[in-house]
C-alpha positions in Angstrom: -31.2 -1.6 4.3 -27.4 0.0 4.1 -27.1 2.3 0.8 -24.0 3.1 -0.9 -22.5 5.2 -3.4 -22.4 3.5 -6.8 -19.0 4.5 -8.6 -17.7 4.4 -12.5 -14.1 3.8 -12.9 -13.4 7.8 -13.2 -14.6 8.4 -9.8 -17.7 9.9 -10.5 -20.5 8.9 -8.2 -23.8 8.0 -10.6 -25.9 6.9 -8.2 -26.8 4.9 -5.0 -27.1 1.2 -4.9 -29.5 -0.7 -1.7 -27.4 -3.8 -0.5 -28.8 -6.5 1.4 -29.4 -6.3 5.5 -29.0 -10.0 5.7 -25.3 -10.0 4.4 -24.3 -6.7 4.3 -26.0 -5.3 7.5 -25.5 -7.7 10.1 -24.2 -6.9 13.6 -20.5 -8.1 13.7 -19.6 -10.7 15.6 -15.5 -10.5 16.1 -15.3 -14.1 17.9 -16.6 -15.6 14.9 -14.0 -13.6 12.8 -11.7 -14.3 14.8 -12.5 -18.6 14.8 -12.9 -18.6 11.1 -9.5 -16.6 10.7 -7.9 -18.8 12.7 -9.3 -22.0 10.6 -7.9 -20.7 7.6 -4.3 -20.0 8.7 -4.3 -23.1 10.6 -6.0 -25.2 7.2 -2.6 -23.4 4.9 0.0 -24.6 7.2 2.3 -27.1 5.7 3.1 -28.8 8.8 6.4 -30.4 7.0 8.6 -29.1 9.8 10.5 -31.8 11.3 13.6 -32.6 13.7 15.4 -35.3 14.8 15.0 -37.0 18.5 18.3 -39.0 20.3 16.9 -42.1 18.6 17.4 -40.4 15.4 20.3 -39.0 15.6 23.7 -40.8 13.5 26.3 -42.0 16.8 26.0 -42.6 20.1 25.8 -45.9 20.8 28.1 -46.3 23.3 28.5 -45.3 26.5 31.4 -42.5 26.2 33.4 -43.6 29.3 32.5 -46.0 32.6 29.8 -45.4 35.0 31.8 -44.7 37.9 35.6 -44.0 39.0 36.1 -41.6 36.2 35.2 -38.2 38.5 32.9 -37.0 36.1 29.1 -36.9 35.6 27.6 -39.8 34.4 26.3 -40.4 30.6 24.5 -42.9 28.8 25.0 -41.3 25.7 27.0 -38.8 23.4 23.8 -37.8 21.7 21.2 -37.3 24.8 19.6 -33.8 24.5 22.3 -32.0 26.1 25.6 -32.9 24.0 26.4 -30.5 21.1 24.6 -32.3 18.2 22.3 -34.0 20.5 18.7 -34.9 19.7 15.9 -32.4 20.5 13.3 -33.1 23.2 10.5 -33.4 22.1 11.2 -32.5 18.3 8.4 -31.3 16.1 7.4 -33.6 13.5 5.1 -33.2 10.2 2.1 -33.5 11.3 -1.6 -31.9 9.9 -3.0 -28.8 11.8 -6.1 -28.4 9.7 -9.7 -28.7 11.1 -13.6 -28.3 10.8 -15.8 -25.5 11.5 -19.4 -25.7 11.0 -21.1 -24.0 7.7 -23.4 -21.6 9.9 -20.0 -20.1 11.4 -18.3 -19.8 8.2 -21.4 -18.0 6.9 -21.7 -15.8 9.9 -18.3 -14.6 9.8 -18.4 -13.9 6.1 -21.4 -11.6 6.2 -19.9 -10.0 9.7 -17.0 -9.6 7.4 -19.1 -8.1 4.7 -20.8 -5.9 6.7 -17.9 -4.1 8.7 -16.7 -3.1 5.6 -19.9 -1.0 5.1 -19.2 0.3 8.8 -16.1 1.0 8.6 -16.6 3.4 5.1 -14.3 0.9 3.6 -16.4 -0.9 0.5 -16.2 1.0 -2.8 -18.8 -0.3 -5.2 -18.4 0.1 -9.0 -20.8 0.3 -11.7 -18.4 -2.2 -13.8 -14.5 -2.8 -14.1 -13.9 -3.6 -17.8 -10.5 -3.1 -19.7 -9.7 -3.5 -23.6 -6.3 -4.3 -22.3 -4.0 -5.5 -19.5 -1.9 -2.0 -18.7 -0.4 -1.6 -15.2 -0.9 2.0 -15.3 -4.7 2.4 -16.2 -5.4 0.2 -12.7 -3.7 2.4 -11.2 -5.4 5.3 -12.5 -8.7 3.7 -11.8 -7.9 3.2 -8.1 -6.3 6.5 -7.6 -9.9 8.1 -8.7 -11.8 6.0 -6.2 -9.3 7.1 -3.5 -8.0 3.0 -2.9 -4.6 3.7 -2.5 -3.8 1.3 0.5 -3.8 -2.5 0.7 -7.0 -3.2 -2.3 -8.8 -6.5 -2.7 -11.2 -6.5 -6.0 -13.7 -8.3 -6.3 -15.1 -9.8 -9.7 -18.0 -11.9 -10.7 -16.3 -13.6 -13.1 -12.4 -13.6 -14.1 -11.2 -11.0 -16.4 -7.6 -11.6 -17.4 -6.9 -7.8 -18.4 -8.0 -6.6 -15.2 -6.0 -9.4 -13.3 -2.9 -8.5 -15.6 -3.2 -5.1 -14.7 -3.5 -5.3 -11.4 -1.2 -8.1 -10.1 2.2 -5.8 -10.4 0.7 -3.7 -7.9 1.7 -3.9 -4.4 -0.9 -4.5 -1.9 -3.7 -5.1 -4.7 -5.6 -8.5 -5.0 -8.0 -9.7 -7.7 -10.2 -12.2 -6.3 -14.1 -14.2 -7.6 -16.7 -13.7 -5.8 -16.5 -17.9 -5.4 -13.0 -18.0 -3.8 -13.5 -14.8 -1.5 -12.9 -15.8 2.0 -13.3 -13.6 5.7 -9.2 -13.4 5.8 -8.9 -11.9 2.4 -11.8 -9.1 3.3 -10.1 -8.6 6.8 -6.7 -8.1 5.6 -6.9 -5.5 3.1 -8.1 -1.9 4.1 -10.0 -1.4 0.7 -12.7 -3.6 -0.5 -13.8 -2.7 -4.3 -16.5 -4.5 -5.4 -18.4 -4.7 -8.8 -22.2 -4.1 -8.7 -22.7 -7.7 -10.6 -19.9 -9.3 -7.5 -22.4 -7.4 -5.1 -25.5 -9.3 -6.4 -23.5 -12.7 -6.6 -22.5 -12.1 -3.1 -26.2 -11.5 -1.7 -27.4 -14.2 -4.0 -25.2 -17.0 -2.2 -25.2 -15.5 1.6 -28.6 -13.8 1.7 
């Protein structure tokens, strides 16, 4: 069972806390991560890009000069691909790129997610993250002492609009519920600070 240092918001270490082997001490499995990742950025795309094809295209209805006798090449059309304000072959067109993946997956690369965090020396756990008020510079403070300096993602149990406030004027710093946390959000940022009541919310739905 992985064991990790238990943080207060000053730094101090107070103690240890056990996490669970079945979420946070799986073997990682990269293909996964790598599927699910790809689900996700595939599920945001708008897919509104569009173009128009020769049939769309305003003009071009006539034939620009005779088949033959004129000495040049022939053309059907001043608005086939070619011309200068042509249509596009093949032109993209809205269309929807999202897709399934099955719930076992999902849940696989979410713990293998989870769990290289612990490998990697990269999850910070704290004994609680309350604020009296939303002030910038406190969060700062706060992550200075727990050596998060890079790209952050903190993770609540439940939303706490000081701590949100305080720490959405940050660059590279995201405040995220343990209910919307997904395998790209933990991949993409370095640091992955955690409450100790997130921690048991996590184990409680992936365990």
């Amino acid at each position: 069972m992985p064991k990790v240092a238990l943080y207060n918001v000053s730094g101090e270490q107070i103690g240890d806390i056990e996490l669970s082997d079945s979420v946070f001490g799986v073997e990682v499995n990269e293909h996964v991560l790598y599927e699910v990742v790809k689900n996700q950025l595939a599920n945001k795309r708008q897919g509104t890009q569009s173009a128009r094809t020769r049939t769309e295209v305003r003009g071009g209805g006539r034939k620009p000069w005779r088949q033959k006798g004129t000495g040049r090449a022939r053309q059907g059309s001043i608005r086939a691909p070619h011309w200068t304000g042509g249509g596009v072959v093949f032109a993209p067109k809205p269309r929807d790129y999202s897709y399934r993946i099955p719930k076992k997956v999902k849940r696989l690369a979410m713990k293998s997610a989870l769990s290289s965090k612990v490998q990697n020396d990269e999850l910070v756990v704290l004994d609680e993250l309350k604020m009296n008020e939303p002030k910038t510079k406190d969060m700062v403070n706060i992550l200075k002492n727990i050596n998060s300096n890079k790209k952050v993602l903190i993770v609540l149990d439940e939303k706490d609009e000081n701590v949100v406030k305080s720490a959405r004027n940050i660059s590279g710093v995201e405040t995220t519920l343990v209910n919307t946390l997904n395998v790209y959000d933990i991949l993409k940022y370095d640091s992955f600070v955690i409450t100790k009541a997130a921690v048991r919310k996590v184990e409680e739905v992936y365990a």
